[in-house]
C-alpha positions in Angstrom: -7.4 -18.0 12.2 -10.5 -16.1 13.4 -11.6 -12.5 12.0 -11.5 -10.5 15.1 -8.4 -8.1 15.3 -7.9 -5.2 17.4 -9.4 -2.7 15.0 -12.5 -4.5 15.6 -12.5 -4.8 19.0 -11.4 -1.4 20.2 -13.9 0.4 17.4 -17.0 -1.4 18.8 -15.9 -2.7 22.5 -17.5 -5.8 21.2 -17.5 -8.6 18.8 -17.3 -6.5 15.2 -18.2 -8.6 12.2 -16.4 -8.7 9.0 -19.2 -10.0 7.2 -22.0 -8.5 4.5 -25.7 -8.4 7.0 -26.2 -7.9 10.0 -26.6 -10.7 12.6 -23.6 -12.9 11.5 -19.7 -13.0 11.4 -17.6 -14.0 9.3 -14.8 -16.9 10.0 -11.8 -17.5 7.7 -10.6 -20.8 7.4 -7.4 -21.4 5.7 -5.8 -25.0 5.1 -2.2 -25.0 6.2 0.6 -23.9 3.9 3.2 -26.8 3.1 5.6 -25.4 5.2 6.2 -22.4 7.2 8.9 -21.0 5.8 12.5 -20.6 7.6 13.8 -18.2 5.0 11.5 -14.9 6.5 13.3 -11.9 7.0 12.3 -8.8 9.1 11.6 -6.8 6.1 8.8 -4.8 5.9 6.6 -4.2 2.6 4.8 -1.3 2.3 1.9 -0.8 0.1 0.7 2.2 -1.7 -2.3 2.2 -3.2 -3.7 5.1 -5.4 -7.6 4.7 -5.3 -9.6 6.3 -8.1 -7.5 4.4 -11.1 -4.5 6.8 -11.4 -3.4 8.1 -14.9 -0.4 6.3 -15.6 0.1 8.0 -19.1 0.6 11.3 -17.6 2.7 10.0 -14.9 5.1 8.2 -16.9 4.5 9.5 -20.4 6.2 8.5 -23.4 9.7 10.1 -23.7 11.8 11.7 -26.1 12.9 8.3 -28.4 9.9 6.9 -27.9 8.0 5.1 -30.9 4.9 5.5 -28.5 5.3 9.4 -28.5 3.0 10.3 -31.4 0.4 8.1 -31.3 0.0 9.9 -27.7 0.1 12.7 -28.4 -2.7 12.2 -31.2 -4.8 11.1 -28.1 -3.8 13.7 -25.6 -4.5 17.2 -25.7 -5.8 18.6 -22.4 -4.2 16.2 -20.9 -1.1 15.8 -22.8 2.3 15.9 -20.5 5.0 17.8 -23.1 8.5 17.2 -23.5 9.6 21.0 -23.9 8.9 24.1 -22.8 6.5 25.2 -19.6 5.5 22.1 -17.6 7.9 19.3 -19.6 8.4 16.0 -18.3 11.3 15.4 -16.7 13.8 12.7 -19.1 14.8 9.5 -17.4 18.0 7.7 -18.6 15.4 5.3 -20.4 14.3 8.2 -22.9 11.6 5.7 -24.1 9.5 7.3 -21.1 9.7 10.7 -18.9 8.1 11.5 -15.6 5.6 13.8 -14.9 7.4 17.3 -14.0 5.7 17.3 -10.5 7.2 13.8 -9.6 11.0 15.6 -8.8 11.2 13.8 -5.6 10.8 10.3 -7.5 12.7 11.2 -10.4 15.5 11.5 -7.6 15.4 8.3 -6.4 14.6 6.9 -10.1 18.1 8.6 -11.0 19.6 7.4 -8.2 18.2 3.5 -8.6 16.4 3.6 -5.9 12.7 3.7 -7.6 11.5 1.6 -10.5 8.5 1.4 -12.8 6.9 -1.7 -14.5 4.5 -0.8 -17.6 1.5 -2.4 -18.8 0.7 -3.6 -15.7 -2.3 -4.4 -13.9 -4.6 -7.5 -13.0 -5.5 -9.5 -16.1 -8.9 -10.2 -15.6 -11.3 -9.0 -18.4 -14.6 -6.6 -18.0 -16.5 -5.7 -16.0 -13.5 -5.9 -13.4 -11.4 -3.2 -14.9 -15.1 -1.0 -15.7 -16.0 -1.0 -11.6 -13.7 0.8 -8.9 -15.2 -1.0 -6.1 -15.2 -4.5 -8.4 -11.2 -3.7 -9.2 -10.1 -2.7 -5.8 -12.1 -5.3 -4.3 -10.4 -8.2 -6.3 -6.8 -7.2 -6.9 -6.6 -6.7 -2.5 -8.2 -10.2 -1.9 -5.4 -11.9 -5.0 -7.5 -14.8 -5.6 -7.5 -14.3 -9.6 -11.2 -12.5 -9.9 -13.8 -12.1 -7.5 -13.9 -11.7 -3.7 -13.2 -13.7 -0.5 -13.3 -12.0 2.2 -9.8 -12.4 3.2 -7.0 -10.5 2.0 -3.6 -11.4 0.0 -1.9 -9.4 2.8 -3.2 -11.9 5.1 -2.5 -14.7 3.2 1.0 -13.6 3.0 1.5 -12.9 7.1 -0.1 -17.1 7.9 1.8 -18.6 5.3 5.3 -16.1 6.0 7.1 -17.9 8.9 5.8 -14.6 11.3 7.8 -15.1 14.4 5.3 -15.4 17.2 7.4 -12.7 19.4 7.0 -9.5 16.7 4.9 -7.0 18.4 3.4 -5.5 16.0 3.1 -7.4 12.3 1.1 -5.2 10.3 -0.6 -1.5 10.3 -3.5 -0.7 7.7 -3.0 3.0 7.8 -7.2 4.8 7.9 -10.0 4.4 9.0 -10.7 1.5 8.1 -8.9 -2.0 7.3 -7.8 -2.2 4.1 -9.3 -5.2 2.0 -6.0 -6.9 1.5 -5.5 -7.0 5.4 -9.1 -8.0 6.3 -9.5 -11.6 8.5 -5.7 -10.6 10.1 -5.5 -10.9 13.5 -2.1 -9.6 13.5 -3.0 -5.7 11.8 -4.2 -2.7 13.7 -5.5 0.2 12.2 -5.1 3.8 12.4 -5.5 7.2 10.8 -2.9 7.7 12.3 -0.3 6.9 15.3 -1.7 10.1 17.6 -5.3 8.7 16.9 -4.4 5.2 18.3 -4.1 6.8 21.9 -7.0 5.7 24.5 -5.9 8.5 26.8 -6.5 10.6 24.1 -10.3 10.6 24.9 -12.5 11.7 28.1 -12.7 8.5 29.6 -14.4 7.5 32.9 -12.8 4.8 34.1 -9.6 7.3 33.6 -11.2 9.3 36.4 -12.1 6.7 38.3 -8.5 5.0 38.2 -6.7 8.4 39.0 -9.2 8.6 42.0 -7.5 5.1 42.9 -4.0 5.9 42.3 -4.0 3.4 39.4 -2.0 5.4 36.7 -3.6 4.8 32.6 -6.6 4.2 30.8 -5.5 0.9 29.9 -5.0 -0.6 33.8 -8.8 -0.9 34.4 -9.9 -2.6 31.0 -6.7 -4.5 31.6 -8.8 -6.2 34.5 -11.8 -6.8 32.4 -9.8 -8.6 29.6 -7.8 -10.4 31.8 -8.1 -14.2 30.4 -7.5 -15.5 26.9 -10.6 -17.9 27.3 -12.7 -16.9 24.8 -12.5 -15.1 21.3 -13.8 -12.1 22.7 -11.0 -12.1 25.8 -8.1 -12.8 23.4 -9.8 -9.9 20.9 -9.6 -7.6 23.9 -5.9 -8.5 25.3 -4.6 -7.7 21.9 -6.4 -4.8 22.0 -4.7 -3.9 25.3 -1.7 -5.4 24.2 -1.7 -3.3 21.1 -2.4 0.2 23.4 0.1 -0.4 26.0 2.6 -0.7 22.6 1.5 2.7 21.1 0.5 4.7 24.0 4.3 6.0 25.3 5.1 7.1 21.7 4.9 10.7 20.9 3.7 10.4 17.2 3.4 14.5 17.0 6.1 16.0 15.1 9.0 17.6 17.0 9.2 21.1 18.0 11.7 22.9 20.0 9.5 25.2 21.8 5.7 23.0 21.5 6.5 19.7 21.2 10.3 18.3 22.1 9.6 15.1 22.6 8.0 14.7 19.2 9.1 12.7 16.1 12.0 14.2 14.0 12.5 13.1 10.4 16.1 12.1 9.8 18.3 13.6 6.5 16.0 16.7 6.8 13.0 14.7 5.4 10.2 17.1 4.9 6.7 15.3 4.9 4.5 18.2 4.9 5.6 18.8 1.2 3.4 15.8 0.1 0.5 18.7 0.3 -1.8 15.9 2.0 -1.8 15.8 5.5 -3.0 12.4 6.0 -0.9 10.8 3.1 2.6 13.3 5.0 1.4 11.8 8.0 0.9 8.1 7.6 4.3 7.8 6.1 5.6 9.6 8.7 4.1 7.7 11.5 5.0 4.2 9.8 8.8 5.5 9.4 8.6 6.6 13.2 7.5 2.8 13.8 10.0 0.8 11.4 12.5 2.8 13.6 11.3 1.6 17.2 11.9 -1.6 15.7 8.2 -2.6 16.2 8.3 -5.5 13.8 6.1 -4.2 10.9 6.3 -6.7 8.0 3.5 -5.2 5.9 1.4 -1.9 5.8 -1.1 -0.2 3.8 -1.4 3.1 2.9 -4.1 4.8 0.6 -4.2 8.0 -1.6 -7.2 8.6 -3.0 -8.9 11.3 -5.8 -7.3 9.9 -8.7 -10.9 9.3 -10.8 -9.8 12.3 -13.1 -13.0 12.3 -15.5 -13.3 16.0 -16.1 -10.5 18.5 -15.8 -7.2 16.3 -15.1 -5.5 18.9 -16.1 -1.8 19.2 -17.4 1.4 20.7 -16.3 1.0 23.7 -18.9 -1.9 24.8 -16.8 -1.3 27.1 -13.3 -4.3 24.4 -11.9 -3.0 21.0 -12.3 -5.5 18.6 -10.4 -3.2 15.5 -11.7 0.0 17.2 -11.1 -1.6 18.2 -7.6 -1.7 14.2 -7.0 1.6 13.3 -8.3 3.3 15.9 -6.0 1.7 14.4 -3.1 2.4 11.0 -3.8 6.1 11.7 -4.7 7.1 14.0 -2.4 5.9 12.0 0.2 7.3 9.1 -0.8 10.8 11.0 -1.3 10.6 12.7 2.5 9.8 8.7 3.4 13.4 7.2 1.7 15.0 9.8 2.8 14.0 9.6 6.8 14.7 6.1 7.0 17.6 5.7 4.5 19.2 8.5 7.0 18.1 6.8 10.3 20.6 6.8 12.8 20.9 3.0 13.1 21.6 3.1 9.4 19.7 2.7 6.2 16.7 1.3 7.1 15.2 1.4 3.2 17.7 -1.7 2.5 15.0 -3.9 4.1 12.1 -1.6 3.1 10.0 -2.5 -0.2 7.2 0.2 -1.1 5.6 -0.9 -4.2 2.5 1.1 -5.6 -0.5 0.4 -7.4 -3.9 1.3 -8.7 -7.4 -0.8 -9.7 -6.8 0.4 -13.7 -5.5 2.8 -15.8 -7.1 5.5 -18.0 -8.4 5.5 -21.7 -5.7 6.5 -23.5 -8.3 8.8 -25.4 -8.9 11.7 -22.9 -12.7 12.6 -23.1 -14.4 16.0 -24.1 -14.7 16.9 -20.2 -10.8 17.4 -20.1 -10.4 14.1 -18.5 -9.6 10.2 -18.7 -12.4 7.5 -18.7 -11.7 4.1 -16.9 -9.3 2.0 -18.9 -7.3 -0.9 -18.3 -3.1 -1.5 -17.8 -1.2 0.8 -15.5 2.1 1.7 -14.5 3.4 0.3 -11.0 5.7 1.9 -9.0 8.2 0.1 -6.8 10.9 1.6 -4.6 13.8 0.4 -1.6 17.0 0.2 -1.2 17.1 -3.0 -2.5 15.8 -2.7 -5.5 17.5 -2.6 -9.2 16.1 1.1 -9.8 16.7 3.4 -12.5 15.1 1.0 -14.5 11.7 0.7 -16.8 10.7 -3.0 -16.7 7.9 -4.7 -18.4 6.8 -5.0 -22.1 4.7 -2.0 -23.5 1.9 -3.3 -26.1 1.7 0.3 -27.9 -0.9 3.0 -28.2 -1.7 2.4 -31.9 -5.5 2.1 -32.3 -4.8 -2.0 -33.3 -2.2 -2.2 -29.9 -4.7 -1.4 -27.8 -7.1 -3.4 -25.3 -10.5 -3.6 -27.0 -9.4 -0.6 -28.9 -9.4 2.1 -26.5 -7.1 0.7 -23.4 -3.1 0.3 -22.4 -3.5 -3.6 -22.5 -2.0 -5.9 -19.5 1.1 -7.7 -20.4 2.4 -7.7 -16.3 0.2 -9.3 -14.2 0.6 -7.3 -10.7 0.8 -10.8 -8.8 4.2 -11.0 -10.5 5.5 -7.8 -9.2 4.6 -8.7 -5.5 5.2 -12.1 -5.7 8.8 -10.9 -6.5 9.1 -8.7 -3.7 7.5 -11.8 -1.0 10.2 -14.3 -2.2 13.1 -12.1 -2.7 12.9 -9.7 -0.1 10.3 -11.3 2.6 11.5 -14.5 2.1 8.1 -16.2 2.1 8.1 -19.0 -0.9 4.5 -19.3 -0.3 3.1 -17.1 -3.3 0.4 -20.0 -4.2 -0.7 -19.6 -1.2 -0.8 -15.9 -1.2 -2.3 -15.9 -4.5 -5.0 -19.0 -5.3 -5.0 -19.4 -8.6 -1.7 -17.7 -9.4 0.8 -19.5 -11.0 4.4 -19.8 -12.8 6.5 -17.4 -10.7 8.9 -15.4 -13.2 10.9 -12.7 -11.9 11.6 -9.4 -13.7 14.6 -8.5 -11.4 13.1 -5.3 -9.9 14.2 -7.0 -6.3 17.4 -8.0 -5.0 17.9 -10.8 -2.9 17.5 -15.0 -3.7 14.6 -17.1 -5.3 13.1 -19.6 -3.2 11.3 -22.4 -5.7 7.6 -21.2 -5.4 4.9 -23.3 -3.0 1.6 -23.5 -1.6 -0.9 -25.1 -3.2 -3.5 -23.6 -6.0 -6.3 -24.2 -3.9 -5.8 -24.4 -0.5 -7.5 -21.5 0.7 -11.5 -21.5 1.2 -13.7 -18.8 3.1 -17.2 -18.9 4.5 -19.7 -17.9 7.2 -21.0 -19.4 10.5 -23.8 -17.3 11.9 -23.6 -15.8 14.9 
């Protein structure tokens, strides 16, 4: 397994290194996993991750019944979430917890069991990990139990998944640039987004210079230069091509009548533009365009940032709500994305699509004198498909008593996110490998959030190792 992929290649039309320095690469090396699995499905498993350490007490605040409810609201003033009156949560048929008043669009799908949420969840190593954003994000995408590798969990997952070798395209890190979890995949492109991932889209050349020749595309000359698979540097460049020649027919503008009829048009009336982010709107939209065409996808990434809310979070009493800004984006884009592909003409695509989303920490549960949340520790995780057992709050909350909490100011960890995903990779993905996917990860438990069958867990605890060779 080598670390070029067709990010690198087309972004610096030459050998790109994954590596820290200049003047070296980086090389992944990766002992075998037992058995490639013949269980995989064609599921695809979609992660969200909310970058900045989202609030997870104001999206999912404690609820009516709650025995939570008071000892948040001592904490919580500015940013407190009410349960009456202007801006009150929205009650979930578990009135232990409500949703934030903004979040209608997951609310929906909560109601309707399509969406889930796991409590007290995050990555259960101690400071400084859950202090540092770069630290945090760094070590919950690479899933090898603290620290980095330079290879991501995603990527783990995709070698050790029983990939079929004809899937065109196995995985999409949606930005620009590869998300750590998919780093040292030769099997992911990435893109801001799908118009972006268009050669032709540039002033090119050789484009003049093969129209001059009656050779029609951008692609047909470089296809001459990369035309062997002898070296690493070939084979990096005919995925490239092979990557372009995949992407370039599709119109990934949206569909209009009069500008653009050949565009992309959202199924069930799916409206992504009301996720008030263009990017976030259209990197869902763009990966539901591509889980349509039947492209193959098994695993994307998608990020939506801004969620370090030290000074003025807000609350939804207040006519500027920079929280409740966030929430709407992230749940009304992730309601426009159900409802495209649970309404696709083929049929309900969201059976065999898993979205499960996630942040580096929580907040303090003691907002600060800036109107804000300080880095804390356990989080809420978010988890949606259609083949999921939604309408449900899973995991065990610790409390928000001054003695329940972690080091006295934190939601403590009582999930460890590795079970949440290592529940979707079994059950939905059909990939028994989690020890593989996750070094140092161990005794697989699900909490039922996903339908489908348990494989008995493999791989081997440590298995994987990284390093260098210098250029």
């Amino acid at each position: 397994m080598n670390a070029f992929n067709r990010r690198d290649f087309l972004k610096g039309c030459c050998v790109s290194a994954i590596a820290a320095g200049s003047g070296s690469r980086a090389r992944a090396y990766f002992a075998p996993p037992p058995l490639l699995p013949a269980t995989a499905t064609d599921d695809t498993l979609v992660i969200v991750f909310l970058r900045g350490a989202m609030d997870g007490l104001s999206l999912l605040p404690p609820g009516a019944s709650s025995p939570y409810r008071a000892d948040y609201e001592t904490s919580r003033t500015n940013t407190r979430v009410p349960l009456s009156g202007t801006g009150a949560a929205l009650a979930l048929n578990n009135t232990t917890w409500a949703l934030h008043p903004r979040a209608s669009g997951l609310h929906a799908l909560y109601q309707a069991g399509h969406a889930a949420f796991v409590v007290a969840a995050g990555q259960v190593q101690p400071n400084p990990v859950v202090r540092s954003h770069f630290e945090a994000q760094s070590n919950l995408e690479f899933g090898v139990g603290g620290g980095g590798s330079g290879i991501g969990w995603l990527t783990r997952h995709l070698v050790s998944g029983g990939l079929p070798s004809n899937v065109p395209l196995p995985a999409a890190s949606m930005g620009s640039i590869t998300a750590n979890s998919l780093l040292g995949s030769s099997d992911a492109i990435t893109m801001n987004s799908g118009s972006d991932f268009r050669l032709d889209t540039f002033h090119w050349s050789w484009q003049e210079d093969d129209a001059a020749h009656g050779i029609v595309g951008a692609v047909s000359r470089m296809d001459a230069l990369w035309n062997s698979n002898a070296t690493l540097l070939e084979r990096a460049g005919m995925e490239t091509l092979d990557s372009l020649a995949l992407l370039r027919p599709i119109d990934f503008g949206l569909y209009d009548a009069t500008n653009n009829p050949d565009g992309y048009q959202p199924s069930g009336g799916a409206n992504y533009a009301l996720a008030n982010n263009g990017g976030f709107g259209t990197q869902l939209r763009n990966v539901a365009q591509m889980i349509k065409l039947g492209l193959g996808l098994r695993a994307v990434t998608i990020d939506l940032g801004n969620w370090d809310t030290h000074v003025g979070q807000g609350n939804p009493t207040q006519s500027y709500d920079w929280f409740g800004n966030q929430v709407e984006s992230l749940s009304q884009g992730l309601s426009a994305f159900y409802t495209d592909l649970a309404s696709a003409a083929s049929g309900n695509l969201m059976q065999r699509v898993s979205v499960i989303v996630v942040s580096e920490f929580g907040r303090r549960v003691l907002e600060n004198s800036d109107g804000g949340t300080d880095h804390g520790y356990g989080n809420v995780i978010t988890v949606l498909g259609g083949s999921i057992n939604g309408g449900q709050v899973y995991g065990t909350f610790p409390g928000l008593a001054s003695d329940q909490l972690y080091e006295g100011n934190d939601v403590g960890v009582t999930t460890d996110y590795r079970r949440v995903i290592s529940e979707a990779l079994i059950r939905r993905m059909g990939n028994p490998n989690i020890y593989y996917t996750f070094p140092g990860y161990s005794g697989y438990a699900p909490l039922g959030i996903f339908q489908g069958a348990d494989l008995p867990p493999t791989g081997f605890d440590q298995i994987f190792k990284s390093g260098f060779e210098a250029a």
